[in-house]
mmCIF file of the N, C-alpha and C atoms, coordinates in Angstrom:
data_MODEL
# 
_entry.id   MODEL 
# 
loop_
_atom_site.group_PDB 
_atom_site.id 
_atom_site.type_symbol 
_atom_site.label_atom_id 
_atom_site.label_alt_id 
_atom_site.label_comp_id 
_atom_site.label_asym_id 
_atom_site.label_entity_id 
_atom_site.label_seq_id 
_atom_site.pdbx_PDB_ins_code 
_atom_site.Cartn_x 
_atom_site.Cartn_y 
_atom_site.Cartn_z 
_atom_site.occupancy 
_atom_site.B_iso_or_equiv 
_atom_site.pdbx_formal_charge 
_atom_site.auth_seq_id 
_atom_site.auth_comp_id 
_atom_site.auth_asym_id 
_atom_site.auth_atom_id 
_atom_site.pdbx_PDB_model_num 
ATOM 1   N N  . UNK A 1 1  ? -82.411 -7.431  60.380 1.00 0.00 ? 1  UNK A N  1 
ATOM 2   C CA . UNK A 1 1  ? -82.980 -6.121  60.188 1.00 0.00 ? 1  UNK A CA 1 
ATOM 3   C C  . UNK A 1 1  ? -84.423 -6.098  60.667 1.00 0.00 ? 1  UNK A C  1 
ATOM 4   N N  . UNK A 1 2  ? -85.100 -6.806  60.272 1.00 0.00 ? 2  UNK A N  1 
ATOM 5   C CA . UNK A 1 2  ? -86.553 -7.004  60.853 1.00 0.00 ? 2  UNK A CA 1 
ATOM 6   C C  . UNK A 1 2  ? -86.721 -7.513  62.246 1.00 0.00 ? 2  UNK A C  1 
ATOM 7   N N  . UNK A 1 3  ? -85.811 -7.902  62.492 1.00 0.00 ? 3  UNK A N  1 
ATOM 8   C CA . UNK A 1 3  ? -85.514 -8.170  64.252 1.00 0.00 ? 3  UNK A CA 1 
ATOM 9   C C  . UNK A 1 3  ? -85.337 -6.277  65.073 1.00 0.00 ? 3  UNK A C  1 
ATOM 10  N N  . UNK A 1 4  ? -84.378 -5.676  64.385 1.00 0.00 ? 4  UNK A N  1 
ATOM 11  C CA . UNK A 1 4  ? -84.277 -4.453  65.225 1.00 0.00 ? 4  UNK A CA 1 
ATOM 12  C C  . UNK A 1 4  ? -85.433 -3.598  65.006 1.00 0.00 ? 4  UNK A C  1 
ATOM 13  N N  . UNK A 1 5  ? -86.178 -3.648  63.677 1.00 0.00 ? 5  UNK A N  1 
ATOM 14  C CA . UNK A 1 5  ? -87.450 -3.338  63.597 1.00 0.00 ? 5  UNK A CA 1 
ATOM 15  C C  . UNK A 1 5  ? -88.562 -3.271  64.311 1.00 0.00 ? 5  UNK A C  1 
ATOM 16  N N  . UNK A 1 6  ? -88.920 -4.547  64.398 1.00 0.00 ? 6  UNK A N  1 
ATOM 17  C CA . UNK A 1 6  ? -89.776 -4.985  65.119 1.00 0.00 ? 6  UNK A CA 1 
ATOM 18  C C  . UNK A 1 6  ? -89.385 -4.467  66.780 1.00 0.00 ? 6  UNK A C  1 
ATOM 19  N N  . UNK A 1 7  ? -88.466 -4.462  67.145 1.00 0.00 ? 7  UNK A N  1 
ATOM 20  C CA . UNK A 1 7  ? -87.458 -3.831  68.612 1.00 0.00 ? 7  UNK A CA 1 
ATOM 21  C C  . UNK A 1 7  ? -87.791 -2.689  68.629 1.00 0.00 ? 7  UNK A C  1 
ATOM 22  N N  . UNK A 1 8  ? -87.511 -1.681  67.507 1.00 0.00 ? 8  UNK A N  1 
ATOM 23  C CA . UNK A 1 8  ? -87.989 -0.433  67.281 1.00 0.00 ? 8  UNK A CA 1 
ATOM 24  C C  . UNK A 1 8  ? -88.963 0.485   67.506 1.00 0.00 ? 8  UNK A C  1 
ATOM 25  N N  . UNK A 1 9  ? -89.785 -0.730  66.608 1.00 0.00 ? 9  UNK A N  1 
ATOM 26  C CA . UNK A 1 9  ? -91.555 -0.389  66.819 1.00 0.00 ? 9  UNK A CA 1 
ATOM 27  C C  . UNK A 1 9  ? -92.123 -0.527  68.505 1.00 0.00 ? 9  UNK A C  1 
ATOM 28  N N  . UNK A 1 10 ? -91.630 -1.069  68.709 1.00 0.00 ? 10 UNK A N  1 
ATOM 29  C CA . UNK A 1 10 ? -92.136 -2.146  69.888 1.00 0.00 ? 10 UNK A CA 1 
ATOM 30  C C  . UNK A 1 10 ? -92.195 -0.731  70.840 1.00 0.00 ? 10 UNK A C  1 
ATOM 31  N N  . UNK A 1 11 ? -90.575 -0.819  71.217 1.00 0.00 ? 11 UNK A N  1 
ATOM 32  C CA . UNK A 1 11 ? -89.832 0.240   72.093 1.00 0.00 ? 11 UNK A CA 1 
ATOM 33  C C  . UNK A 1 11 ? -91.007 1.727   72.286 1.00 0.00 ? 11 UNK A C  1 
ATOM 34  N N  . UNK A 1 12 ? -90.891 2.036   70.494 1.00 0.00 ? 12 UNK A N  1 
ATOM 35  C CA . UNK A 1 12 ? -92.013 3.245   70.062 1.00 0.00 ? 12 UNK A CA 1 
ATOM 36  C C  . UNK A 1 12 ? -93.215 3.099   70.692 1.00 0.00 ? 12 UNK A C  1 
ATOM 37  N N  . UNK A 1 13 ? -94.104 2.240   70.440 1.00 0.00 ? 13 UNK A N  1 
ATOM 38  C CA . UNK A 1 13 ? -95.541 2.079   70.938 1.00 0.00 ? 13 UNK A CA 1 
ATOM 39  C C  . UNK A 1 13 ? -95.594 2.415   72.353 1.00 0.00 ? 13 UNK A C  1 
ATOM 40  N N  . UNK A 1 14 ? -94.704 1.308   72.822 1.00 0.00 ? 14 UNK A N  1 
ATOM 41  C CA . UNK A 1 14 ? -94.509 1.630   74.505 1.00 0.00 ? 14 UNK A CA 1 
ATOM 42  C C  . UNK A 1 14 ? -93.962 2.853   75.392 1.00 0.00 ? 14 UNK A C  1 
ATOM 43  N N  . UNK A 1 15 ? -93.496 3.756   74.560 1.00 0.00 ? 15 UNK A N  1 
ATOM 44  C CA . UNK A 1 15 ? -93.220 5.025   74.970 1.00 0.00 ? 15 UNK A CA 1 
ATOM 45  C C  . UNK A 1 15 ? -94.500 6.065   74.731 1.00 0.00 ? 15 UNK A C  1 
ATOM 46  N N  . UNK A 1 16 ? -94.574 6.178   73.410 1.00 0.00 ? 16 UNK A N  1 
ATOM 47  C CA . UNK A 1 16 ? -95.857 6.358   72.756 1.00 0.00 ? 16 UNK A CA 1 
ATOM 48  C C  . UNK A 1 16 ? -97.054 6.262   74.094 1.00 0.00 ? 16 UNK A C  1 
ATOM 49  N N  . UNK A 1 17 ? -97.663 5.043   74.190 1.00 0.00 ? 17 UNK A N  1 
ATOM 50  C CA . UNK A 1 17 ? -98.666 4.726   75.382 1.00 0.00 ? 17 UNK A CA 1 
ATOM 51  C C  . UNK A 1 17 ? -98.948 5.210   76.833 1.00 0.00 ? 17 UNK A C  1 
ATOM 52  N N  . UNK A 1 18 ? -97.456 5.601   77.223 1.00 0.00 ? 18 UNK A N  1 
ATOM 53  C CA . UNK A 1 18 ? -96.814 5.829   78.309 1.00 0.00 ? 18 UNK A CA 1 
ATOM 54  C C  . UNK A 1 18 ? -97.044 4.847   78.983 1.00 0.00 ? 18 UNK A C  1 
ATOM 55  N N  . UNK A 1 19 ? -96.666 3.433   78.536 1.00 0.00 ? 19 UNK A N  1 
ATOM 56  C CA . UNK A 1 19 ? -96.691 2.302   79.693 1.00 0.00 ? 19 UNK A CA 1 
ATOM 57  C C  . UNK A 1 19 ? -94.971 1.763   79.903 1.00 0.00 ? 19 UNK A C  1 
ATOM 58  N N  . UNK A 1 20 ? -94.170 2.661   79.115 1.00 0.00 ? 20 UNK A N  1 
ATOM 59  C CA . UNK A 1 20 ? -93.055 2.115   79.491 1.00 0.00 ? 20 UNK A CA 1 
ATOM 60  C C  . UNK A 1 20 ? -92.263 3.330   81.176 1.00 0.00 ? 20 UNK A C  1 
ATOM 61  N N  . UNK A 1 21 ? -92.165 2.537   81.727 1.00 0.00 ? 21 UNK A N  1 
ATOM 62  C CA . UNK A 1 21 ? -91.023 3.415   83.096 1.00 0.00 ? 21 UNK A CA 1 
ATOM 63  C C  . UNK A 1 21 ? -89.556 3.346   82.587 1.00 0.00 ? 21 UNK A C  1 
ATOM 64  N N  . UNK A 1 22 ? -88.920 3.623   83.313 1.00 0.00 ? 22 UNK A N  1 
ATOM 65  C CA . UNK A 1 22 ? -87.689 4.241   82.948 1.00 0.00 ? 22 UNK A CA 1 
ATOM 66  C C  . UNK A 1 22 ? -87.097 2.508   82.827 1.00 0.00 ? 22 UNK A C  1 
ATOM 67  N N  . UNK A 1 23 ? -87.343 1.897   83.742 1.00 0.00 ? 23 UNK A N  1 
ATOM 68  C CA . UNK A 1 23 ? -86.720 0.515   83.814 1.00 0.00 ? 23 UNK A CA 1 
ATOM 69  C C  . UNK A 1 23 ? -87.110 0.014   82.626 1.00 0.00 ? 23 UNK A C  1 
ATOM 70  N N  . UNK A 1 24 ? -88.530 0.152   82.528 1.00 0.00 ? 24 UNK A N  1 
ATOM 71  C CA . UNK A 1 24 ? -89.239 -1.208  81.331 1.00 0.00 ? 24 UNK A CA 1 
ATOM 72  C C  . UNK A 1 24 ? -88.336 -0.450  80.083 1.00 0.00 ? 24 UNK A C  1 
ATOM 73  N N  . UNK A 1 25 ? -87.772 1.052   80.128 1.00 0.00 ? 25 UNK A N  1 
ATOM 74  C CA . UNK A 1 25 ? -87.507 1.791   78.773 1.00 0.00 ? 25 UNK A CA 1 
ATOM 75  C C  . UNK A 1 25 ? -85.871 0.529   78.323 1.00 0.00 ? 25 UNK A C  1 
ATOM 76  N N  . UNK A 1 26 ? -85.279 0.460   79.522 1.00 0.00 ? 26 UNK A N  1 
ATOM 77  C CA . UNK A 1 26 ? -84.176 0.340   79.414 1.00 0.00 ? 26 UNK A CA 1 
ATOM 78  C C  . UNK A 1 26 ? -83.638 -0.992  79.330 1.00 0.00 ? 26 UNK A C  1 
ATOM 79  N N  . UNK A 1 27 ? -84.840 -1.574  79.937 1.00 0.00 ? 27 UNK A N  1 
ATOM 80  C CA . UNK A 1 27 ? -85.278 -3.240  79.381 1.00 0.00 ? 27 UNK A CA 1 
ATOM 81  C C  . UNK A 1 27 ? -85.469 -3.887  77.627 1.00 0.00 ? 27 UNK A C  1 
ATOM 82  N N  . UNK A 1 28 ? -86.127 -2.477  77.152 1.00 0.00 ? 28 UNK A N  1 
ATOM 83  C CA . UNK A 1 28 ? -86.448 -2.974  75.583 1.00 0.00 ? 28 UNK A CA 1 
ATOM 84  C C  . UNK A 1 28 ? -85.128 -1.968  74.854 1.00 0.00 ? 28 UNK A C  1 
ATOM 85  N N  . UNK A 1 29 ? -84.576 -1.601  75.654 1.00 0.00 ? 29 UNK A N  1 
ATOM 86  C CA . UNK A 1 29 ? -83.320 -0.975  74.350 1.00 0.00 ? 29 UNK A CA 1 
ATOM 87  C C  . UNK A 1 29 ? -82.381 -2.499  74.834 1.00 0.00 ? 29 UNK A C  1 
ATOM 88  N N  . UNK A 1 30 ? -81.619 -2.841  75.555 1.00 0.00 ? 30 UNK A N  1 
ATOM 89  C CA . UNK A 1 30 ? -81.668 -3.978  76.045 1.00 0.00 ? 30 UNK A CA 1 
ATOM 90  C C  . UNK A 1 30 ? -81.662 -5.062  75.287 1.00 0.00 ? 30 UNK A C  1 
ATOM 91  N N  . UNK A 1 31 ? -82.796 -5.144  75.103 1.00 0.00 ? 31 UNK A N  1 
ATOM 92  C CA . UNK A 1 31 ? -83.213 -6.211  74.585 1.00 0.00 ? 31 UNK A CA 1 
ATOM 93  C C  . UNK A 1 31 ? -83.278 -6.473  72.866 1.00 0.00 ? 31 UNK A C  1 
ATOM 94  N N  . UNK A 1 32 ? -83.025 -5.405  72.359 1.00 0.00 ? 32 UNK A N  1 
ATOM 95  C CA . UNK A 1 32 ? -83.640 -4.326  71.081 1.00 0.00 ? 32 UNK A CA 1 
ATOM 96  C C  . UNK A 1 32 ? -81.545 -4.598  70.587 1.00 0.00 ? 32 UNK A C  1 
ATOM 97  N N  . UNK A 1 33 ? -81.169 -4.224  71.715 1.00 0.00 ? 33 UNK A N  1 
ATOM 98  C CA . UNK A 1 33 ? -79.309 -4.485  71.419 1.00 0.00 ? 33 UNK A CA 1 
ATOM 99  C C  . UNK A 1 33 ? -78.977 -5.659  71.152 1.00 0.00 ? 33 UNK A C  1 
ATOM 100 N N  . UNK A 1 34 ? -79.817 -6.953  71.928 1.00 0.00 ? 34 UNK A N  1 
ATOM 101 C CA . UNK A 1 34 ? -79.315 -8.197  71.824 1.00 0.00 ? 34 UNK A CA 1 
ATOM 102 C C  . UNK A 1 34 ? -79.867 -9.036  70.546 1.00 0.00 ? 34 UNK A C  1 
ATOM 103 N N  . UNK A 1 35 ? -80.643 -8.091  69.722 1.00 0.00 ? 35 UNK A N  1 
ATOM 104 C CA . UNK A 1 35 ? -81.511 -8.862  68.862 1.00 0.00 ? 35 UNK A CA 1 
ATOM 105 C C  . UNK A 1 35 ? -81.066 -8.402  67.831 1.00 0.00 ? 35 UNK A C  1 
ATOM 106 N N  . UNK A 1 36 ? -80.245 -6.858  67.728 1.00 0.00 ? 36 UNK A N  1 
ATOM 107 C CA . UNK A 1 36 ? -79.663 -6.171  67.014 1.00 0.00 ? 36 UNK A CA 1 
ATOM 108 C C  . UNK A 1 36 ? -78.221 -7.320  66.576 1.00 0.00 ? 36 UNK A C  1 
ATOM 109 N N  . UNK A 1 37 ? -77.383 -7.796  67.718 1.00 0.00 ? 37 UNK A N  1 
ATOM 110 C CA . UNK A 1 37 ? -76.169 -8.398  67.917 1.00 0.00 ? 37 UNK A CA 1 
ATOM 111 C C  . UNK A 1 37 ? -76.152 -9.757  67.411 1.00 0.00 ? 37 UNK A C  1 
ATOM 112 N N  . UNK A 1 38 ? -77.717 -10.233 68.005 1.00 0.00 ? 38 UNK A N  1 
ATOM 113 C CA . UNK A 1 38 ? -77.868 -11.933 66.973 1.00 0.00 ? 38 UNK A CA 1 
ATOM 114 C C  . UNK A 1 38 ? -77.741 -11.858 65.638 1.00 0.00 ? 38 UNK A C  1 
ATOM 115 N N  . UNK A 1 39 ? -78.889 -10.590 65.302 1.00 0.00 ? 39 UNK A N  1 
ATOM 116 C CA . UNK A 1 39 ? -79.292 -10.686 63.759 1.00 0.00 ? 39 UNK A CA 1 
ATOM 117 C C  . UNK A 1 39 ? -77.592 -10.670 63.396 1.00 0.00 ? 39 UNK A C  1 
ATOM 118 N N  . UNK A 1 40 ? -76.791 -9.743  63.181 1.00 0.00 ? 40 UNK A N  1 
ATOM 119 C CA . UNK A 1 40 ? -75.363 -9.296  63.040 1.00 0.00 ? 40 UNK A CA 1 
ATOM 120 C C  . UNK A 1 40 ? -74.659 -10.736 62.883 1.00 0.00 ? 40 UNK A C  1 
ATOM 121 N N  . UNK A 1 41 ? -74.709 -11.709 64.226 1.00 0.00 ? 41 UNK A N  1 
ATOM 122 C CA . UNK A 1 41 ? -73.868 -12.964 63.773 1.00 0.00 ? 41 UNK A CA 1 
ATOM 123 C C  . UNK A 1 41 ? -74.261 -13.813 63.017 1.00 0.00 ? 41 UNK A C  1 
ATOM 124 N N  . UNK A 1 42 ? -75.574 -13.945 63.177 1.00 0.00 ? 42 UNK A N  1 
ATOM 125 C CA . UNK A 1 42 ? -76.565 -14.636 62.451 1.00 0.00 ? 42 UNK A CA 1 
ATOM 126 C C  . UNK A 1 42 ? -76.141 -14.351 60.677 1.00 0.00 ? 42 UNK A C  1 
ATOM 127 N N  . UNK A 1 43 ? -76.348 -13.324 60.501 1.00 0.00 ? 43 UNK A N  1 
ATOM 128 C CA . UNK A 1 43 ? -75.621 -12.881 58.733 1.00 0.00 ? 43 UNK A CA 1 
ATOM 129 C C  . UNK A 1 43 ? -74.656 -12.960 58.424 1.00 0.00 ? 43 UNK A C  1 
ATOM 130 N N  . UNK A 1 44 ? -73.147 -13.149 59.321 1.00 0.00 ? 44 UNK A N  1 
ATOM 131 C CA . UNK A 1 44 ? -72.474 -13.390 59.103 1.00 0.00 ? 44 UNK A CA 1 
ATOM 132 C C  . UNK A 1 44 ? -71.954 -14.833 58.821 1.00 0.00 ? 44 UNK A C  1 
ATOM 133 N N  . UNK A 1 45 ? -72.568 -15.165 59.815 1.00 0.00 ? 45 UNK A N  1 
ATOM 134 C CA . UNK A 1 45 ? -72.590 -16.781 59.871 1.00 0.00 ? 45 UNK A CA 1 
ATOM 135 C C  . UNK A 1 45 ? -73.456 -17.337 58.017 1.00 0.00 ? 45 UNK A C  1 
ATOM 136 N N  . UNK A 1 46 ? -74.244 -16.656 58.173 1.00 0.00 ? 46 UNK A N  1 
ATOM 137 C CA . UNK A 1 46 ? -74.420 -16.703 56.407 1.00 0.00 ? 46 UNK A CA 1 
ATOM 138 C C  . UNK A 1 46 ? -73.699 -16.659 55.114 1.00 0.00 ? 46 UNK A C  1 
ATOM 139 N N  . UNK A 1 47 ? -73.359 -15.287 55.330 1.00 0.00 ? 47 UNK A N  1 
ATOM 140 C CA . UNK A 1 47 ? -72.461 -15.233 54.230 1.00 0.00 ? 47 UNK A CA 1 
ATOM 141 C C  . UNK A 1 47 ? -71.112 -16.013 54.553 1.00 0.00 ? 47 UNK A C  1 
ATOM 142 N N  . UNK A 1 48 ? -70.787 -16.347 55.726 1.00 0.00 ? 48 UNK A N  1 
ATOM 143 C CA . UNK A 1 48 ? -69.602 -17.596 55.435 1.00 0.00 ? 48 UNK A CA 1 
ATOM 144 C C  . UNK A 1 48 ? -69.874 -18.220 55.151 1.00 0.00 ? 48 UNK A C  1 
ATOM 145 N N  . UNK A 1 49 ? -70.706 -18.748 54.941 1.00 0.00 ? 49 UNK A N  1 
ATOM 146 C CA . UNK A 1 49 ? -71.618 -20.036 54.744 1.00 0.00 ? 49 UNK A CA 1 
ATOM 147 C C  . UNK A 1 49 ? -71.702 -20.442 52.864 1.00 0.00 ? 49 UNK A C  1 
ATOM 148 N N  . UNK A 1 50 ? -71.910 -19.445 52.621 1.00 0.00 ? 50 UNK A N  1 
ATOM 149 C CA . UNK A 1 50 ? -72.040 -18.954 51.251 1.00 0.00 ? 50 UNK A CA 1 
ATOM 150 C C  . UNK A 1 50 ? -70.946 -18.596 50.451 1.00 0.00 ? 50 UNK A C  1 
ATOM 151 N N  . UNK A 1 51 ? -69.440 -18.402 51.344 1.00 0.00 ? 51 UNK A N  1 
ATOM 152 C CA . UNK A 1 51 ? -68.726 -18.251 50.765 1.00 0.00 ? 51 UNK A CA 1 
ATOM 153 C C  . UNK A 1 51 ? -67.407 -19.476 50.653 1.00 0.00 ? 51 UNK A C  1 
ATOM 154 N N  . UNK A 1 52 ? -68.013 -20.422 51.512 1.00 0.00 ? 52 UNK A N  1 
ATOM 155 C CA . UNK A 1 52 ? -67.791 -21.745 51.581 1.00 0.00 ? 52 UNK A CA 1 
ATOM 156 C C  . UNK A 1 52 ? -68.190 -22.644 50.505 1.00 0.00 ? 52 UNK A C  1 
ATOM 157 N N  . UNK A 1 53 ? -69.832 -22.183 50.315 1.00 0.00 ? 53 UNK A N  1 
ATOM 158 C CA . UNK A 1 53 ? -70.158 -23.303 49.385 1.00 0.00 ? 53 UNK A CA 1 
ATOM 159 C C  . UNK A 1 53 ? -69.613 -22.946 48.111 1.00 0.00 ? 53 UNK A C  1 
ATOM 160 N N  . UNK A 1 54 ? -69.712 -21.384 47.948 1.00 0.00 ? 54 UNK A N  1 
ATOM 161 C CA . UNK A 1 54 ? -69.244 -20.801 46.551 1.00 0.00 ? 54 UNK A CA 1 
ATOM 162 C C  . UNK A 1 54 ? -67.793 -21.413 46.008 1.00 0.00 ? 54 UNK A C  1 
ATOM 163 N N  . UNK A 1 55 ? -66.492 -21.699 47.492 1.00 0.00 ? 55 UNK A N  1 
ATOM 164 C CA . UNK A 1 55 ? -65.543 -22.229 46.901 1.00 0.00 ? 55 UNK A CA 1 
ATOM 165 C C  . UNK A 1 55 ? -65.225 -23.316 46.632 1.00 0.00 ? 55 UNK A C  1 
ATOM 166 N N  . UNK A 1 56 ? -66.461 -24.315 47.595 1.00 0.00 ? 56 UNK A N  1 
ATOM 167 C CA . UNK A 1 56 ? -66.888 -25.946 47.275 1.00 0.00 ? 56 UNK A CA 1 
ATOM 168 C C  . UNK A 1 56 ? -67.311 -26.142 46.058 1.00 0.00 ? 56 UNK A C  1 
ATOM 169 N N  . UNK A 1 57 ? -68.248 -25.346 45.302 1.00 0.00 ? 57 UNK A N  1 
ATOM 170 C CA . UNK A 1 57 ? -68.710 -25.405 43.680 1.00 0.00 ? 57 UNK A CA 1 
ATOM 171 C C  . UNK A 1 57 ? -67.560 -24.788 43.308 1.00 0.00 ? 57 UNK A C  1 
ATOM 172 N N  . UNK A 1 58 ? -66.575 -24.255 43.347 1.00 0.00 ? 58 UNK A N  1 
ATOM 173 C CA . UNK A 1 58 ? -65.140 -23.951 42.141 1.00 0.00 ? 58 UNK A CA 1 
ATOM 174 C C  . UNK A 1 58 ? -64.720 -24.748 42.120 1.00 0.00 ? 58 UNK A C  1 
ATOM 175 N N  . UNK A 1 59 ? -64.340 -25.450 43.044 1.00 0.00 ? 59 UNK A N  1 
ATOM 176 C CA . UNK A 1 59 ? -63.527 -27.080 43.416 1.00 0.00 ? 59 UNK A CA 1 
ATOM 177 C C  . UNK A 1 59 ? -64.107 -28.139 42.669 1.00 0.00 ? 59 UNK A C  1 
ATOM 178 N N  . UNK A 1 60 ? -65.291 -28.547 42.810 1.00 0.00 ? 60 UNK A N  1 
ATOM 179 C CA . UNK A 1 60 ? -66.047 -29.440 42.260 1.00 0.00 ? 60 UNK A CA 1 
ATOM 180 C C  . UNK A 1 60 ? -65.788 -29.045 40.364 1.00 0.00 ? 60 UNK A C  1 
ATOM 181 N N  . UNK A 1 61 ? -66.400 -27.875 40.228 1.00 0.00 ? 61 UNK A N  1 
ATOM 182 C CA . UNK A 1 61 ? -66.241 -27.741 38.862 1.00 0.00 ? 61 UNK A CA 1 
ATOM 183 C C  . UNK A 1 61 ? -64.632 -27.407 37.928 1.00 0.00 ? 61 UNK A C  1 
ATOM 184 N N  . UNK A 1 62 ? -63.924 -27.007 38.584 1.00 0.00 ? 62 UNK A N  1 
ATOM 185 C CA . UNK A 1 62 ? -62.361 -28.012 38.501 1.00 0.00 ? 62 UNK A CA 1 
ATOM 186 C C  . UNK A 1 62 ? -62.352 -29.152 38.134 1.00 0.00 ? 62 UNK A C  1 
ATOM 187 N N  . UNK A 1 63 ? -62.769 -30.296 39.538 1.00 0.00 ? 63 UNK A N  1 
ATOM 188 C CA . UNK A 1 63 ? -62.224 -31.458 39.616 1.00 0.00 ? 63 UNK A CA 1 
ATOM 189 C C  . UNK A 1 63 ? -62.896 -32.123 37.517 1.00 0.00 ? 63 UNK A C  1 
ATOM 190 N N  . UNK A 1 64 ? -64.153 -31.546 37.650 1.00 0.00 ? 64 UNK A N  1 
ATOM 191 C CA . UNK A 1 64 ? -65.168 -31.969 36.276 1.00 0.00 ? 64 UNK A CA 1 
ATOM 192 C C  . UNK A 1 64 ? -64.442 -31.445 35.323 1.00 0.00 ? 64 UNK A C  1 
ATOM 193 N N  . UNK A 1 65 ? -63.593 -30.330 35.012 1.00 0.00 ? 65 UNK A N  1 
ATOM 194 C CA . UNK A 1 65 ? -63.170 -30.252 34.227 1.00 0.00 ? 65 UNK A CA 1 
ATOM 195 C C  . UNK A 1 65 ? -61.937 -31.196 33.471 1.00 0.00 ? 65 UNK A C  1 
ATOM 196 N N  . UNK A 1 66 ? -61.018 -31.016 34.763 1.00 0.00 ? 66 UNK A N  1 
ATOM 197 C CA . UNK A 1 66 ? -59.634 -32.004 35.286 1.00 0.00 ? 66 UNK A CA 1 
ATOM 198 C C  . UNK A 1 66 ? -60.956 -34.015 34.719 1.00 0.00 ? 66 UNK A C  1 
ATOM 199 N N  . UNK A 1 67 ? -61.348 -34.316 34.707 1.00 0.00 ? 67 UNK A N  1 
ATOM 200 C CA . UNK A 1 67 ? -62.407 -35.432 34.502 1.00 0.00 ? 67 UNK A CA 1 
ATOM 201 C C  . UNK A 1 67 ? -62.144 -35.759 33.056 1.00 0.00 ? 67 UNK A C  1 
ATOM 202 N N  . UNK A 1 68 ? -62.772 -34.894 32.660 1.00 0.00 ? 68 UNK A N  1 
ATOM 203 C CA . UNK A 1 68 ? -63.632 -34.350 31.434 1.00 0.00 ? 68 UNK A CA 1 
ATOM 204 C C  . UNK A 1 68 ? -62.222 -34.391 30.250 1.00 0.00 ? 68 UNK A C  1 
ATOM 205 N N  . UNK A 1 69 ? -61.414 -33.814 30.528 1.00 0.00 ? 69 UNK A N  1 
ATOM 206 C CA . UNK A 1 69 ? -60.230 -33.447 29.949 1.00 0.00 ? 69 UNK A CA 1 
ATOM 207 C C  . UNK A 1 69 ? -59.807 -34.543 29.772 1.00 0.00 ? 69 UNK A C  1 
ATOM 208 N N  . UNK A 1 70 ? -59.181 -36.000 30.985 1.00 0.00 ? 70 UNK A N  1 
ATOM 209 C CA . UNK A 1 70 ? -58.674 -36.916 31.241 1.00 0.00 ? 70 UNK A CA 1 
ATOM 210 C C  . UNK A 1 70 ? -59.379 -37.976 30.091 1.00 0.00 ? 70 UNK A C  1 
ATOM 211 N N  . UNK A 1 71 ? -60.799 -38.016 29.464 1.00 0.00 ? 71 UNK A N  1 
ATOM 212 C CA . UNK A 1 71 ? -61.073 -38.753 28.644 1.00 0.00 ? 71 UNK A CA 1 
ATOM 213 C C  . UNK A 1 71 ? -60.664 -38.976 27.321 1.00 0.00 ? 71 UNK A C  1 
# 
């Protein structure tokens, strides 16, 4: 999110200034898309991540119970 932000702002100023041309415009949407598309896998790749470990700690605290019980 702070990636397309920052893309956002950016894009803004440079229009804003009038130093962006039609090319440089189409360069930072562009670019503004690909940072949009990382952030996107990037979080996903997170929350799998998270929903991995979440079922690695059920497992574990199973096995401790299954342990625990056995004494």
């Amino acid at each position: 999110m702070k990636a397309s932000m920052i893309g956002g702002a950016l894009l803004s100023l440079m229009l804003v200034s009038g130093g962006a041309s039609a090319m440089d415009s189409e360069a930072l949407n562009e670019s503004r898309e690909a940072l949009d598309q990382s952030y996107m896998e990037t979080q996903e790749a997170m929350e799998n991540r998270i929903d991995t470990l979440e079922a690695e700690v059920e497992e574990l605290k199973q096995q401790l119970m299954e342990a625990q019980s056995e004494k």
